[in-house]
N, C-alpha and C positions, 0 to 999 in steps of 0.2 A: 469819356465824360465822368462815369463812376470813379475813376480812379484820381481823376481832378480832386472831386470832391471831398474821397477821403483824404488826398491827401493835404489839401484846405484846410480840411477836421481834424487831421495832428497834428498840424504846424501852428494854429488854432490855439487847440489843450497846451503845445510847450510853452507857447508865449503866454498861455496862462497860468503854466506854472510859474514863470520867469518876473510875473506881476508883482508889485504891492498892493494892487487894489483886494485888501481883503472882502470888501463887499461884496464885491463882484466874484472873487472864486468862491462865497460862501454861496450865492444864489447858482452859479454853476455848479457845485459841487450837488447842492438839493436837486438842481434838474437833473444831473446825470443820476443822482440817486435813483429819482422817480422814474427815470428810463430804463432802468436796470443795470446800468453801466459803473458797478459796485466799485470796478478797479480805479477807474479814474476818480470816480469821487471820495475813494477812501485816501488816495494820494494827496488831492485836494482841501479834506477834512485833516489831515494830519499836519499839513503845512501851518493853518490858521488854527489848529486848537488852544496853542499858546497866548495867540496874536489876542484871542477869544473869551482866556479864562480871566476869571473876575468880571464879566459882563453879565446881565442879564442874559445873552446868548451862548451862554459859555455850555451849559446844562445840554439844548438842541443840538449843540455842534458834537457834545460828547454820543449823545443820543445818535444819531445821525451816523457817526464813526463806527462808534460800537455794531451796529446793522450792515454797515459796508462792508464790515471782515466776515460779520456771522455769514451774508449773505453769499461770500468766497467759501463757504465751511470752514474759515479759518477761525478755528473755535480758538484758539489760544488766544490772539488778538482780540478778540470778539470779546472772548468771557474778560479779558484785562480793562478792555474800556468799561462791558456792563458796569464790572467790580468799580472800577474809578467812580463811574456815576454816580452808583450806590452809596461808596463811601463819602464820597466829597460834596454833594447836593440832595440831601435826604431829605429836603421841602419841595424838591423838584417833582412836578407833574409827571416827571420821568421815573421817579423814585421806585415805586411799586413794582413795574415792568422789569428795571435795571437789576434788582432783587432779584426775580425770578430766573429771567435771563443770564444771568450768573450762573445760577446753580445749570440751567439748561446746556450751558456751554462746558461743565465739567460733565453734563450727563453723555451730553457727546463723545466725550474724548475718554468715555469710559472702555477699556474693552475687552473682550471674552475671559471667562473666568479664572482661566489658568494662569493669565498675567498679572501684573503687578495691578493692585485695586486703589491707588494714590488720588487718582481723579475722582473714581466711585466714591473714594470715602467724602472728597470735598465735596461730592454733588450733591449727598445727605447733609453735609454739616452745613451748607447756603441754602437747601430748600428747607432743613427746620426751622433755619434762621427766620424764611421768607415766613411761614407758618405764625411763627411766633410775634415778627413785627406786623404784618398784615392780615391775621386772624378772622377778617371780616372778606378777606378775597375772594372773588369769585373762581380764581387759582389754586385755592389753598387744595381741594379735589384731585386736583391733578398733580399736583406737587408731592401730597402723600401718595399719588400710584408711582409715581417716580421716585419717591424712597419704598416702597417695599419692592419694586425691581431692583434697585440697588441692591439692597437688602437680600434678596432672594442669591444675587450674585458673588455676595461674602460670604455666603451660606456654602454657594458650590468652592468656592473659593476654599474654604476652609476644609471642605471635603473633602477636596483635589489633593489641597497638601497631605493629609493627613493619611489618607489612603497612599500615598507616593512612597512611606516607610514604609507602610506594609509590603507592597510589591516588589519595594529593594531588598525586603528579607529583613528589615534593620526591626526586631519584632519590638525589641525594648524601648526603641525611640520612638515605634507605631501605636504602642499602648501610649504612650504619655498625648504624643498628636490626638489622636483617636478620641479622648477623654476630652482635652482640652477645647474639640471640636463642638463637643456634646456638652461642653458645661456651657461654653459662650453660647451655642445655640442649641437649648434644648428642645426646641420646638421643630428640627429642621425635617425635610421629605426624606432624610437619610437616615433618620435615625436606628431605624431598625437596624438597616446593614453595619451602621459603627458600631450598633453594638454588638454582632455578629462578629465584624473583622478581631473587637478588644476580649471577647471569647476568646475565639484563632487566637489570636497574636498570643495570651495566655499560655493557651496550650502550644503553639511552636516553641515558644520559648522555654517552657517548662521542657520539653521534648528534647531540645536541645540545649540543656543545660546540664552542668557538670553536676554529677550525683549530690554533693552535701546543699544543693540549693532548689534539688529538684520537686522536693514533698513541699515546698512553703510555697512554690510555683505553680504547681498540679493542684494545691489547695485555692488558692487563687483562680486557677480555671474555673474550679467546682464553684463557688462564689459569682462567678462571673454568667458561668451557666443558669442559676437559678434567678438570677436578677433580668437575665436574659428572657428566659421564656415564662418569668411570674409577666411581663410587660406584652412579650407577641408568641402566646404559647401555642398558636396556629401559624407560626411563620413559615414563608419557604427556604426557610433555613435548618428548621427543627431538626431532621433528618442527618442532618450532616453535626448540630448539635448536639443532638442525644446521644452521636459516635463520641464525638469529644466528650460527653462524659462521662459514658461507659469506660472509654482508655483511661479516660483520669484515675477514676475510682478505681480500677483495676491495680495501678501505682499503687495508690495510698492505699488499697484494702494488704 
């Protein structure tokens, strides 16, 4: 008997795909929505959005759409219609939401630090957006927690890379990384060790560099040394700095 049923209930959905009655797959499409049944009514929703757009119901149906992919985690989908909404219906009662939702479907598809941060960065540049067009949201809270986790994640982002010269050895291209790390974020939880590694890197370099280049390098360290621990002169680094600068000056005395 169950298997009657269901299969009543596909034969059912195809002939209602196979419909013209937009009405009626837009009212099927909402019930399946409300029942959880995100796949058939985002199939549903994509048939009549066309049929849709330029009516007063055109906004709901995108509304509607957009939740049936997020609710698949198919953020890509998701975030394209939020975006559609936003952009195409900004009087829409949907507006404020679609906004958000946007940026929340690039924060999804953000991910761990060492990859590519393409999504991260649009997820900060749609939730400032949201910030700024809707400024009175009761969203706007949560939106800036969700850029300073971005946020925090370019930070390791940029750490990752930059450390990654160091440990290939490549010291000249670790000093320029390293700096670059620290100038875009000079506020980062790394800061001490960058500036610890662009010490090292100094002194490696100087170390292994051909004599007529090696006192302008060594001097560099010493430079580098003093900026170092005038900033964390209690570091757990000191120890291994003070070596570097005793060999330095040893050089150049």
């Amino acid at each position: 008997m169950g298997f009657v049923l269901v299969l009543s209930s596909c034969s059912g959905y195809e002939k209602l795909l196979k419909s013209n009655d937009a009405r009626l797959k837009y009212d099927k499409a909402v019930e399946y929505y409300e029942n959880g049944d995100y796949v058939r009514a985002s199939r549903l929703f994509d048939q009549i959005a066309t049929i849709y757009r330029g009516t007063t119901r055109a906004d709901t149906v995108c509304y509607y759409q957009a939740y049936s992919y997020f609710h698949q985690k198919d953020y890509i989908l998701g975030g394209h219609h939020f975006g559609y909404l936003a952009e195409n219906y900004p009087n829409s009662v949907y507006a404020e939401e679609a906004n958000f939702m946007t940026g929340y479907c690039f924060y999804k598809q953000s991910p761990r630090p060492s990859l590519d941060q393409d999504n991260t960065n649009k997820a900060i540049a749609a939730f400032q957006m949201f910030i700024v067009s809707y400024p009175g949201s009761r969203r706007v809270v949560e939106a800036d927690n969700f850029i300073m986790e971005m946020e925090d994640k370019l930070v390791e982002k940029s750490y990752l890379n930059a450390k990654l010269y160091f440990d290939l050895g490549d010291f000249k291209a670790s000093i320029i990384a390293l700096q670059n790390s620290l100038n875009e974020y000079p506020d980062t939880k790394h800061r001490e060790e960058l500036m610890y590694l662009i010490l090292k890197s100094n002194y490696l370099l100087a170390s292994n560099s051909v004599f007529s280049k090696q006192k302008e390098r060594f001097q560099n360290t010493v430079d580098e040394y003093y900026s170092f621990i005038s900033e964390f002169p209690d570091s757990k680094f000191r120890r291994d700095a003070d070596r570097i600068y005793e060999d330095s000056m040893v050089y150049l005395d």
